[in-house]
N, CA, C and O atoms as CSV, one atom per row, in Angstrom:
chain,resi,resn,atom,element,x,y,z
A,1,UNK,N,N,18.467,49.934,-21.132
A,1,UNK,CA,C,17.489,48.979,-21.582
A,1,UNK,C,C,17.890,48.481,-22.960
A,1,UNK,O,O,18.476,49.186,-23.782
A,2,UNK,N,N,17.549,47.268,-23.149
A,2,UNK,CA,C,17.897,46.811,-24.664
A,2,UNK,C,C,17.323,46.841,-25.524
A,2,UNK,O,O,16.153,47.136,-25.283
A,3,UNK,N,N,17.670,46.575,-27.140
A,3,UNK,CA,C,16.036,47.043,-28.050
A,3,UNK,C,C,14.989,46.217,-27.933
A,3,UNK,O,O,13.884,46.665,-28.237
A,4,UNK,N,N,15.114,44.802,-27.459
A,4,UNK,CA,C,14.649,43.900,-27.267
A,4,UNK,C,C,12.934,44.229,-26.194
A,4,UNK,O,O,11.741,43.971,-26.354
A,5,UNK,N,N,13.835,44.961,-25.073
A,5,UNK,CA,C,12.656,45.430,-24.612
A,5,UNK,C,C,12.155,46.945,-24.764
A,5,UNK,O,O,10.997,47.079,-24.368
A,6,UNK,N,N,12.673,47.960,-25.179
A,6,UNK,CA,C,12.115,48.468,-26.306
A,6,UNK,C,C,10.828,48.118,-27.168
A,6,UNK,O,O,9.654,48.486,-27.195
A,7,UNK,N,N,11.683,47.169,-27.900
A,7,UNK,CA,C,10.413,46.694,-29.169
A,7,UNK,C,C,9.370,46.096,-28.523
A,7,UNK,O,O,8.280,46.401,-29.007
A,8,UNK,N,N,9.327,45.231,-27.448
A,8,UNK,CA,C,8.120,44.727,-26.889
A,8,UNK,C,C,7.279,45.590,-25.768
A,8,UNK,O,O,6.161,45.241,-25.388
A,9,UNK,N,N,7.900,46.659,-25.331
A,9,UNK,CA,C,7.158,47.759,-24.971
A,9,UNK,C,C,7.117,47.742,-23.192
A,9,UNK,O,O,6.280,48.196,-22.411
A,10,UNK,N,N,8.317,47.062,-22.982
A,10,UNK,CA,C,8.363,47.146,-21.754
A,10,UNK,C,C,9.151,47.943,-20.680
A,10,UNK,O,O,9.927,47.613,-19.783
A,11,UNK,N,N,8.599,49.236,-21.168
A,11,UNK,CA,C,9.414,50.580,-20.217
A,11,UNK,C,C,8.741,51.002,-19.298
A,11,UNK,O,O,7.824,51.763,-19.609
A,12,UNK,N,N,8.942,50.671,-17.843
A,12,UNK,CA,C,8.285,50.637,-17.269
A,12,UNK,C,C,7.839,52.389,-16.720
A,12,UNK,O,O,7.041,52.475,-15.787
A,13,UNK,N,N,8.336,53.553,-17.283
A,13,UNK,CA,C,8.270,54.662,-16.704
A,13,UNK,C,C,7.407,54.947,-17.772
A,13,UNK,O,O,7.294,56.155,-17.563
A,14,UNK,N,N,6.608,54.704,-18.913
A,14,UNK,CA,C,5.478,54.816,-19.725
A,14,UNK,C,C,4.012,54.132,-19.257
A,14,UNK,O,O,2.920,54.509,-19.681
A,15,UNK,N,N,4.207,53.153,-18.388
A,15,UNK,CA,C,3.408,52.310,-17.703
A,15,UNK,C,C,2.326,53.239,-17.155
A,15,UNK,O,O,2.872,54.174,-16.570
A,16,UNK,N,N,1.105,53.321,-17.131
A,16,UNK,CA,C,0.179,53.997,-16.432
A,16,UNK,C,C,-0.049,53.082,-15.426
A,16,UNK,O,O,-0.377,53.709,-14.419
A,17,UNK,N,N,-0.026,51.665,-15.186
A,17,UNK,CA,C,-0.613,50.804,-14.039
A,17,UNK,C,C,0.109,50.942,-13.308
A,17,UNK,O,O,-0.342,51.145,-12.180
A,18,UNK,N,N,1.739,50.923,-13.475
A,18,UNK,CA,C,2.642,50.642,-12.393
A,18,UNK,C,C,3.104,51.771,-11.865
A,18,UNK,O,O,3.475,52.725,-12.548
A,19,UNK,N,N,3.113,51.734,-10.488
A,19,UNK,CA,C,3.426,52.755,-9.522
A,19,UNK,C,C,4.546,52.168,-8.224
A,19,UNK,O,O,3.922,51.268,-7.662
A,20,UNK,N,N,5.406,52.268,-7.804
A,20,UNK,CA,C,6.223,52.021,-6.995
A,20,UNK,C,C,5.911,51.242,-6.031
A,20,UNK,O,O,6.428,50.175,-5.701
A,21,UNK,N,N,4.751,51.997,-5.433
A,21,UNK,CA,C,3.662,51.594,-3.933
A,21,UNK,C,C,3.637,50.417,-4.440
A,21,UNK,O,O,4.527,49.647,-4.080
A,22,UNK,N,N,2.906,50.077,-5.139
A,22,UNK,CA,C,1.936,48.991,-5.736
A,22,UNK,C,C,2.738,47.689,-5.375
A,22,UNK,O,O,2.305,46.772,-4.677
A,23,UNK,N,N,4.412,47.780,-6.170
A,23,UNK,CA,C,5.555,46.646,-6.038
A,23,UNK,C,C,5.509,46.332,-4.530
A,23,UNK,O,O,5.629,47.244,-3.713
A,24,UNK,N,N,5.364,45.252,-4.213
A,24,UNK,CA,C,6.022,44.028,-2.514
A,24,UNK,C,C,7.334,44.471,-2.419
A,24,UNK,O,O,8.019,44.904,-3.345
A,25,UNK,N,N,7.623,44.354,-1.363
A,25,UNK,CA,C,9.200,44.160,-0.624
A,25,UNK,C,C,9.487,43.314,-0.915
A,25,UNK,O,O,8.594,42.494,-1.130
A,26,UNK,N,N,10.732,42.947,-1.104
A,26,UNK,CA,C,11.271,41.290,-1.522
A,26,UNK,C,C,11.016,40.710,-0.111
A,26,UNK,O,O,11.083,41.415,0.896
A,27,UNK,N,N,10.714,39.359,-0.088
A,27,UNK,CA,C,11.042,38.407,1.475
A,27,UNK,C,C,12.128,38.748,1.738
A,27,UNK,O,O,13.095,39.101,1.063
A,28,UNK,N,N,11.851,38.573,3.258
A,28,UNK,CA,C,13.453,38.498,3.954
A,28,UNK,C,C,13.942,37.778,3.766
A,28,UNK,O,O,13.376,36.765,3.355
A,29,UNK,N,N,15.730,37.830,3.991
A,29,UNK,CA,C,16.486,36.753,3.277
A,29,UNK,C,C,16.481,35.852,3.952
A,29,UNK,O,O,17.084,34.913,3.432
A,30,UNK,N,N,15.779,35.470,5.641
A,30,UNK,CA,C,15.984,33.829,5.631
A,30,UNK,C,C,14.497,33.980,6.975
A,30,UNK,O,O,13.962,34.955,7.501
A,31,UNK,N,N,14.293,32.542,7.091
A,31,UNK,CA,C,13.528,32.551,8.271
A,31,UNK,C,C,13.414,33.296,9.113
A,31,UNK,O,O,14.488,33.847,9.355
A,32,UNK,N,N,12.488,33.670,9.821
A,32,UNK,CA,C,12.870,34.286,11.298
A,32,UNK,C,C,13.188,33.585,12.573
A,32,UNK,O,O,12.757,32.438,12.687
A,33,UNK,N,N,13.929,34.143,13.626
A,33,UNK,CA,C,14.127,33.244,14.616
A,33,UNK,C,C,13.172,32.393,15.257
A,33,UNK,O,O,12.212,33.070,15.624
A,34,UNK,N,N,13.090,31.583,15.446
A,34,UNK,CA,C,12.130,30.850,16.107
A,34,UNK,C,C,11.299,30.168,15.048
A,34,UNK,O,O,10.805,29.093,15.387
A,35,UNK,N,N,11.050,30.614,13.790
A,35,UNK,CA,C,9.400,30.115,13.598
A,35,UNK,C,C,9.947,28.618,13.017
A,35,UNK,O,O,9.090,27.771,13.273
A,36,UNK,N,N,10.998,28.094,12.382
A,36,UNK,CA,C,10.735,26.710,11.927
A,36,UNK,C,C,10.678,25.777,13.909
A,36,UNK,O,O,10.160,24.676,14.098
A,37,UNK,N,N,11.383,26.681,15.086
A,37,UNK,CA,C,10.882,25.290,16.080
A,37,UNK,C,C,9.566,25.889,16.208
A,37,UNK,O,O,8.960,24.980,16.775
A,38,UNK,N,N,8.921,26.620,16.083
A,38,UNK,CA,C,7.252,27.034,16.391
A,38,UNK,C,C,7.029,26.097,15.639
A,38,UNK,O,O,6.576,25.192,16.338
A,39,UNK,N,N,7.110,25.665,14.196
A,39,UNK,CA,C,6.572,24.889,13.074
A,39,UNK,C,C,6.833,23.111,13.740
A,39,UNK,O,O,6.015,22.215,13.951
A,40,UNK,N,N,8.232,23.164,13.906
A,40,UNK,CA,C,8.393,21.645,14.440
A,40,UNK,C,C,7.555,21.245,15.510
A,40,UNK,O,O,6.965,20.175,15.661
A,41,UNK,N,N,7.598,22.789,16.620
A,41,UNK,CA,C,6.424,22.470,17.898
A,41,UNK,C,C,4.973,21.686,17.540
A,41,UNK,O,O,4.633,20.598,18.005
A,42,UNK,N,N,4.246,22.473,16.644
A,42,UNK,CA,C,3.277,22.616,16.452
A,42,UNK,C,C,2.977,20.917,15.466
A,42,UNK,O,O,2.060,20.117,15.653
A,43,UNK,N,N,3.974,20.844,14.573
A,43,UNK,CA,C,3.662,19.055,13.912
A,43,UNK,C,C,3.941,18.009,14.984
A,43,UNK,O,O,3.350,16.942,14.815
A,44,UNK,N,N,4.762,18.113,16.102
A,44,UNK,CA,C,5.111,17.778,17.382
A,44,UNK,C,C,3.714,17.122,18.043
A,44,UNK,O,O,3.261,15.978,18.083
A,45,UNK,N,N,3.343,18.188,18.451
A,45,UNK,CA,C,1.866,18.077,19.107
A,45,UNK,C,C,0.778,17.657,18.120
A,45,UNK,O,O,0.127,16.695,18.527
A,46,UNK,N,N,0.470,18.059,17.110
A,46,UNK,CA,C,-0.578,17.530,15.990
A,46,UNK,C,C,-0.079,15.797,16.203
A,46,UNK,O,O,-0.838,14.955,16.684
A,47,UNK,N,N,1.156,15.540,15.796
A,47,UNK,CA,C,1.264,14.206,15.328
A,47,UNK,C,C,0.819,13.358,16.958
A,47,UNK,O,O,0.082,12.389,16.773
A,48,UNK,N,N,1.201,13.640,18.522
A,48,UNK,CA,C,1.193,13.273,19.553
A,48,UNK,C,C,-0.315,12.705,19.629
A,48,UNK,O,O,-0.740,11.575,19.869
A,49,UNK,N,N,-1.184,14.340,19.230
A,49,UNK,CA,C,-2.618,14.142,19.613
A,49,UNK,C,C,-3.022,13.266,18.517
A,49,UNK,O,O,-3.506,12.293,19.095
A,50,UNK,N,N,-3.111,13.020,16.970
A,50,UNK,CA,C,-3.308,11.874,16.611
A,50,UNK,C,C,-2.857,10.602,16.810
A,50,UNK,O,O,-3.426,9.661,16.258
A,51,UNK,N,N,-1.762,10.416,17.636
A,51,UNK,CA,C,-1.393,9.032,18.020
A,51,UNK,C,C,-2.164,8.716,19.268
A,51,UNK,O,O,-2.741,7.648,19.474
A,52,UNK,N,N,-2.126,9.559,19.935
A,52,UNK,CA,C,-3.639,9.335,21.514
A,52,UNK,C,C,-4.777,8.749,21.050
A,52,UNK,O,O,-5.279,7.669,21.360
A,53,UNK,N,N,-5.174,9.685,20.176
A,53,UNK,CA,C,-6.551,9.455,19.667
A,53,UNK,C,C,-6.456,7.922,18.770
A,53,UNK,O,O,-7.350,7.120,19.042
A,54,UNK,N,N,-5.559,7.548,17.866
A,54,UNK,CA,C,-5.518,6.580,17.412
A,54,UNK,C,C,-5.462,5.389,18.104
A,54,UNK,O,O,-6.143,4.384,17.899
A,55,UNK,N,N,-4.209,5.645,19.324
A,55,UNK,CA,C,-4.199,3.955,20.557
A,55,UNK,C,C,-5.285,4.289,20.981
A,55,UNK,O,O,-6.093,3.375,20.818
A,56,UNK,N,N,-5.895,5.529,21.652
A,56,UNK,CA,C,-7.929,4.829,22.324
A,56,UNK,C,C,-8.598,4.454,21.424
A,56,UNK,O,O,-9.067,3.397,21.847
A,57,UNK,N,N,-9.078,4.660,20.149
A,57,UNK,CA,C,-9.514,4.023,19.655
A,57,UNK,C,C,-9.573,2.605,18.843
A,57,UNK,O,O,-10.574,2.045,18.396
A,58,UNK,N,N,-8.118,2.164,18.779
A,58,UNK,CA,C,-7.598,0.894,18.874
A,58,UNK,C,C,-7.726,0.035,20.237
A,58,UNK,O,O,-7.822,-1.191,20.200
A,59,UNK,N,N,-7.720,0.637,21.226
A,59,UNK,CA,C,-7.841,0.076,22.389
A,59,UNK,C,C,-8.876,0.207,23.104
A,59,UNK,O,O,-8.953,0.180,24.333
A,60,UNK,N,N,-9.916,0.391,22.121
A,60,UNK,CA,C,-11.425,0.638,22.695
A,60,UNK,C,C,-11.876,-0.691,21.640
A,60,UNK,O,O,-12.622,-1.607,21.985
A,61,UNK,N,N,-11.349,-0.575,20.534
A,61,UNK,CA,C,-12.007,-2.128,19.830
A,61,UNK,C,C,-11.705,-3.066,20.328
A,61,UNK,O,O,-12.531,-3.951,20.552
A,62,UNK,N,N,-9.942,-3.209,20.785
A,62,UNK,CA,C,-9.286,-4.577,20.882
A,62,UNK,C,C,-10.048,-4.663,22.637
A,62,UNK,O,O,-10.406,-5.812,22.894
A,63,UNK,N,N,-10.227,-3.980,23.406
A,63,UNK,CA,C,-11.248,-4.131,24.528
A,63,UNK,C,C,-12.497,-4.719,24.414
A,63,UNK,O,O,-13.132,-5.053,25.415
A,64,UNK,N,N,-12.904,-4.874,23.298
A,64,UNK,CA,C,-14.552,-5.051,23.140
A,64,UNK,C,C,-14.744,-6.194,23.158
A,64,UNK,O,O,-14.018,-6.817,22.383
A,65,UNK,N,N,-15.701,-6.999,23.949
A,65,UNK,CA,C,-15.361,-8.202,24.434
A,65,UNK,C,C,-15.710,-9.051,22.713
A,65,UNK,O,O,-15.046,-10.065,22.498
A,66,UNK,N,N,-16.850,-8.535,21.455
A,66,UNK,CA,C,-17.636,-9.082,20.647
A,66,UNK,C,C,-16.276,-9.039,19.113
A,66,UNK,O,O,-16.045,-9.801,18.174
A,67,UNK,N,N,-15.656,-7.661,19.611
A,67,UNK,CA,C,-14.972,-7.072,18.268
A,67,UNK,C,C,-13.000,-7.515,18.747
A,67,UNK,O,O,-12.288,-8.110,17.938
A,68,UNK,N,N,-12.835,-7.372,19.191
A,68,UNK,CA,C,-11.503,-7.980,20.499
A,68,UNK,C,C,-11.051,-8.502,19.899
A,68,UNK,O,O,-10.246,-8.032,19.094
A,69,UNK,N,N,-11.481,-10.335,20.029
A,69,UNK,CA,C,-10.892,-11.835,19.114
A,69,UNK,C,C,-10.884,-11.243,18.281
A,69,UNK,O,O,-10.138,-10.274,18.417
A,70,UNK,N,N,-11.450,-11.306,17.215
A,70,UNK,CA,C,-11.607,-11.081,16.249
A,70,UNK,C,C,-10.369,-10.451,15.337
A,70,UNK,O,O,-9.759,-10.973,14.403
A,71,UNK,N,N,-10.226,-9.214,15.908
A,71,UNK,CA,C,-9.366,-8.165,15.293
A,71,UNK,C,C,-8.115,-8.724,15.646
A,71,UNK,O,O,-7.397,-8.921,14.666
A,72,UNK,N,N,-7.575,-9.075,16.859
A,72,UNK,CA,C,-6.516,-9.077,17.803
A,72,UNK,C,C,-5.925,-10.760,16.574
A,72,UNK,O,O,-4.828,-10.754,16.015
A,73,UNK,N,N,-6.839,-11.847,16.446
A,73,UNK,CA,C,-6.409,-12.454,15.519
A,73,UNK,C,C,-6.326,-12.243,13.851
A,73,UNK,O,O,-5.651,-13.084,13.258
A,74,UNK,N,N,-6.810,-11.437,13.237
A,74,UNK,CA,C,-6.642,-10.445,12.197
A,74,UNK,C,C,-4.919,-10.370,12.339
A,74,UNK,O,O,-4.022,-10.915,11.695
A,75,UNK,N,N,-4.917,-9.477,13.435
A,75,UNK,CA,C,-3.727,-8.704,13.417
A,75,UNK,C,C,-1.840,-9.901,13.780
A,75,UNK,O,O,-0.663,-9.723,13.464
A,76,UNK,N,N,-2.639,-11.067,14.607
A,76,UNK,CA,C,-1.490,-12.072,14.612
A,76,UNK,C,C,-1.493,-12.753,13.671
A,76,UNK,O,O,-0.514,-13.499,13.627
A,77,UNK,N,N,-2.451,-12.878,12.540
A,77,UNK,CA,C,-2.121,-13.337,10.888
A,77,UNK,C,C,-1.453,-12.482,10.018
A,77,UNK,O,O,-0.901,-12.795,8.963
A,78,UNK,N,N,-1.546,-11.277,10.579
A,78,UNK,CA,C,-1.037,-10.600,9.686
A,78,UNK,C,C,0.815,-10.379,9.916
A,78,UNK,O,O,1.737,-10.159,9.131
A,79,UNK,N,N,0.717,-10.590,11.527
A,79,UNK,CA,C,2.337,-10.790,11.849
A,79,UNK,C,C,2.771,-12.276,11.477
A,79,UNK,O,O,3.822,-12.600,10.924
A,80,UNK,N,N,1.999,-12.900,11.791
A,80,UNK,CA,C,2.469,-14.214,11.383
A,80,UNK,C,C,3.054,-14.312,9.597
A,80,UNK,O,O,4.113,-14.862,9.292
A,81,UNK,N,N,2.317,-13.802,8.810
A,81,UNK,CA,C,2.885,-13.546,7.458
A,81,UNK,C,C,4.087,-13.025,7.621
A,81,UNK,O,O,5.068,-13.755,7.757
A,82,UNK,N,N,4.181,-11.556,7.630
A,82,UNK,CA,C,5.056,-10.480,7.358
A,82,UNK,C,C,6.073,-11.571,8.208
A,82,UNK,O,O,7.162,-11.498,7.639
A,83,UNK,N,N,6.160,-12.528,9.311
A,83,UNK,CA,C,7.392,-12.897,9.756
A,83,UNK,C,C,7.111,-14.226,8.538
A,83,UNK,O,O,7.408,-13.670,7.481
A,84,UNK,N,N,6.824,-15.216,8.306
A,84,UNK,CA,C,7.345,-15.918,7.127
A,84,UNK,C,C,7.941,-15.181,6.153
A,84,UNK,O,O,9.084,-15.558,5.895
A,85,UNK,N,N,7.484,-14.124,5.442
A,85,UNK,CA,C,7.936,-13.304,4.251
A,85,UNK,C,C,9.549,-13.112,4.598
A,85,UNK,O,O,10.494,-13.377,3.854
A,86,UNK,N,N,9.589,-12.525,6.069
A,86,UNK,CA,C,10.956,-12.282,6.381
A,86,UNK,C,C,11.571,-13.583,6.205
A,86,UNK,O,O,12.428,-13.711,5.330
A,87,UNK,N,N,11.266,-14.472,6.867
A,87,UNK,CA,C,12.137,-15.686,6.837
A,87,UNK,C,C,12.787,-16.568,5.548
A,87,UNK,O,O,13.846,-17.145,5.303
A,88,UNK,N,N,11.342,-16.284,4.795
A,88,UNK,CA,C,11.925,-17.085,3.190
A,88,UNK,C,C,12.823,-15.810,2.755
A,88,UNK,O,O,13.962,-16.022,2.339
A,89,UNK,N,N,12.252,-14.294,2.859
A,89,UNK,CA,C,13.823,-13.011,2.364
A,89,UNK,C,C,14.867,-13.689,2.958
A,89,UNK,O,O,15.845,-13.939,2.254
A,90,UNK,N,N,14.858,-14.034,4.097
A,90,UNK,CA,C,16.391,-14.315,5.275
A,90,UNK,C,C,17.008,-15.481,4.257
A,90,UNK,O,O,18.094,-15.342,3.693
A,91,UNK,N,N,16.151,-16.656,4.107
A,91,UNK,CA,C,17.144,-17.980,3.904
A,91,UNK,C,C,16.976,-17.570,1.799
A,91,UNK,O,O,17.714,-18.130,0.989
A,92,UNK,N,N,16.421,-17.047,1.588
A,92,UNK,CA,C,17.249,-16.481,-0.095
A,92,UNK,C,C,18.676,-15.868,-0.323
A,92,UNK,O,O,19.619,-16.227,-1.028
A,93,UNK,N,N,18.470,-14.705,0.618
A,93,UNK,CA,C,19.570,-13.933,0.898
A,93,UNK,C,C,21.246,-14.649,1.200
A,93,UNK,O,O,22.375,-14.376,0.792
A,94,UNK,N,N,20.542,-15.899,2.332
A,94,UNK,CA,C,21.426,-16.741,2.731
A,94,UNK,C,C,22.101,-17.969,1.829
A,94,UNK,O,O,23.281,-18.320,1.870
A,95,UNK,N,N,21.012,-18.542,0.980
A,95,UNK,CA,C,21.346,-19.143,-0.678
A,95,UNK,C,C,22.278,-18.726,-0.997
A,95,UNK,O,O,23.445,-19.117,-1.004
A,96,UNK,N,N,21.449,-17.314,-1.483
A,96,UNK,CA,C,22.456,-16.854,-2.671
A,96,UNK,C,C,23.766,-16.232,-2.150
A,96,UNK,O,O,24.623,-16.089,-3.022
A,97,UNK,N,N,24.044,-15.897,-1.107
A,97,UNK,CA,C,25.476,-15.848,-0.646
A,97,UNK,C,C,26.164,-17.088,-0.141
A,97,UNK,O,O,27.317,-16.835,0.208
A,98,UNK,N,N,25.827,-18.325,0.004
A,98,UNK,CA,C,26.794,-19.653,0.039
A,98,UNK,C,C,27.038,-19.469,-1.301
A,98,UNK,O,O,28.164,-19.132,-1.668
A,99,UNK,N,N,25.963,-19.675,-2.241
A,99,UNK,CA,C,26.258,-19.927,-3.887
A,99,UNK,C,C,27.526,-19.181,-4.332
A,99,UNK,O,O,28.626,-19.598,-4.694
A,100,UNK,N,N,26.778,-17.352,-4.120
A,100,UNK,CA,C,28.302,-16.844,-4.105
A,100,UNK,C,C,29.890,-16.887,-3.520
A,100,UNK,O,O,30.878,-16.343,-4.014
A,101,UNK,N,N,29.812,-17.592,-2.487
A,101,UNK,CA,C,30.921,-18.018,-1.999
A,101,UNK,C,C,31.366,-19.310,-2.490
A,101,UNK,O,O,32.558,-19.399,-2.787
A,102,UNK,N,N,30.509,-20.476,-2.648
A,102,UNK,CA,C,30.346,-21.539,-3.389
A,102,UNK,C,C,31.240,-21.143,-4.776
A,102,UNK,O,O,32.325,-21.671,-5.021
A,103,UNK,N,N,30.813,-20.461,-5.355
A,103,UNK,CA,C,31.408,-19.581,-7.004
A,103,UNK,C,C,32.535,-19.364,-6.826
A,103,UNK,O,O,33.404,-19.996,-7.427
A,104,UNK,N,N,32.716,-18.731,-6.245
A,104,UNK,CA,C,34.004,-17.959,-6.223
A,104,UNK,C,C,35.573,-18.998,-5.971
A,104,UNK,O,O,36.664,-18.999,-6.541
A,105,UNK,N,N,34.832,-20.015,-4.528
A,105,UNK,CA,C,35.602,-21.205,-4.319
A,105,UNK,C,C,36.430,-21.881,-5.207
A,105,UNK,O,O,37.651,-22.006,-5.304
A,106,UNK,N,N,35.507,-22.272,-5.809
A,106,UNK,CA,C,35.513,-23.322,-6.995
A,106,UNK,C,C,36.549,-22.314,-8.236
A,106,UNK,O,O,37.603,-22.624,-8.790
A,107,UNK,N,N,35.950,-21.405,-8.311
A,107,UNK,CA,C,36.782,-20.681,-9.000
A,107,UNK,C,C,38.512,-20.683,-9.360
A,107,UNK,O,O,39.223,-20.662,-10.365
A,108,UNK,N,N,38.720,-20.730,-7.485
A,108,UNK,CA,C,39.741,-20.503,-7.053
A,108,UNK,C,C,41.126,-22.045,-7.191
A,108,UNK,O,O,42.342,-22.233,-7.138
A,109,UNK,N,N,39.958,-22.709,-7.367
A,109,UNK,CA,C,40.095,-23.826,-7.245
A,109,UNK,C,C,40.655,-24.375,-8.660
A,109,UNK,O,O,41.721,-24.975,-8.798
A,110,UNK,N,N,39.786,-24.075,-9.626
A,110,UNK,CA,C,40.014,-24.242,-10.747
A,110,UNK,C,C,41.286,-23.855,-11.102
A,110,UNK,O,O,42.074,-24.733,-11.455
A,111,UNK,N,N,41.737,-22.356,-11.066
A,111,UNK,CA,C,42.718,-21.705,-11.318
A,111,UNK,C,C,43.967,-22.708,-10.366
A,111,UNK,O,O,43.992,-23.790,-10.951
A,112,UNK,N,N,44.589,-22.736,-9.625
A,112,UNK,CA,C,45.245,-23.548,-8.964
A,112,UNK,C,C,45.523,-24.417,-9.266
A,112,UNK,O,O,46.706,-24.717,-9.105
A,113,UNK,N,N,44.473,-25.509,-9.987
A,113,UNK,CA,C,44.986,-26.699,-10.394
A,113,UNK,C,C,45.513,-27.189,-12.241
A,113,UNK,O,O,45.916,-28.128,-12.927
A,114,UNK,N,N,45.259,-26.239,-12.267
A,114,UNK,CA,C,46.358,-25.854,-14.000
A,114,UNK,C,C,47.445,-25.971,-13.729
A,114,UNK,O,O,48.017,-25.711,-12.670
A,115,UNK,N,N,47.906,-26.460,-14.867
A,115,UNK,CA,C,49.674,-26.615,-14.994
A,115,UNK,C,C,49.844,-25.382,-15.479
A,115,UNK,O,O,48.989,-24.650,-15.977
A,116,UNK,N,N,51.339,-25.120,-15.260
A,116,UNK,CA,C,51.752,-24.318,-16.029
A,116,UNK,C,C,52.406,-24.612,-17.206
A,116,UNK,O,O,53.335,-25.322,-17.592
A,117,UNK,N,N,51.500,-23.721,-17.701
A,117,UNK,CA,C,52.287,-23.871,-19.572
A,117,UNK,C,C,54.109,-23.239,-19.728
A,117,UNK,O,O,54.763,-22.312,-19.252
A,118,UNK,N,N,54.378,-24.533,-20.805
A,118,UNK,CA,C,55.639,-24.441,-20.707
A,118,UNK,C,C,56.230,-24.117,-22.234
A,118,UNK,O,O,57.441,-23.980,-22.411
């Protein structure tokens, strides 16, 4: 032992609380067989039965003759966006790579038509 713990008084065979019993086993050193697919099983099925439960009850509104329209056009505005959004991302994307090719062209272009210094 060092004086270090020494001086702070941590010998553990002076200890009146600590008793051998008392100390845990360390964990075992790795999983046991089986239990992470028991674990995957089990989020498997949890996630299945909330997706059931989620399409009937989606498909108990979009059924409803009052609540139906309603939602069902909700939901084609909302695709209708998210596909414009894509489309103006698509033709930016598409800009700015002519431009960059555009750039580079010209570039090329430039260089080429210099004389050479003599």
């Amino acid at each position: 032992m060092s004086s270090a713990d020494e001086l702070a008084g941590n010998d553990v065979s002076r200890d009146p609380y600590f008793t051998a019993a008392v100390v845990d086993p360390g964990k075992p050193s790795g999983p046991r067989v089986g239990e992470s697919e028991r674990r995957s099983r089990r989020f498997r099925t949890r996630t299945m039965m909330m997706a059931i439960v989620l399409a009937t009850v989606w498909l108990g509104v979009l059924l409803d003759p009052q609540v139906g329209p309603l939602v069902a056009f909700l939901l084609g505005g909302v695709g209708v966006t998210l596909a414009v959004m894509g489309v103006a991302m698509g033709l930016g994307l598409l800009g700015f790579g002519l431009f960059a090719a555009a750039d580079r062209l010209l570039d090329v272009i430039r260089r080429a038509s210099r004389w050479p210094d003599e």
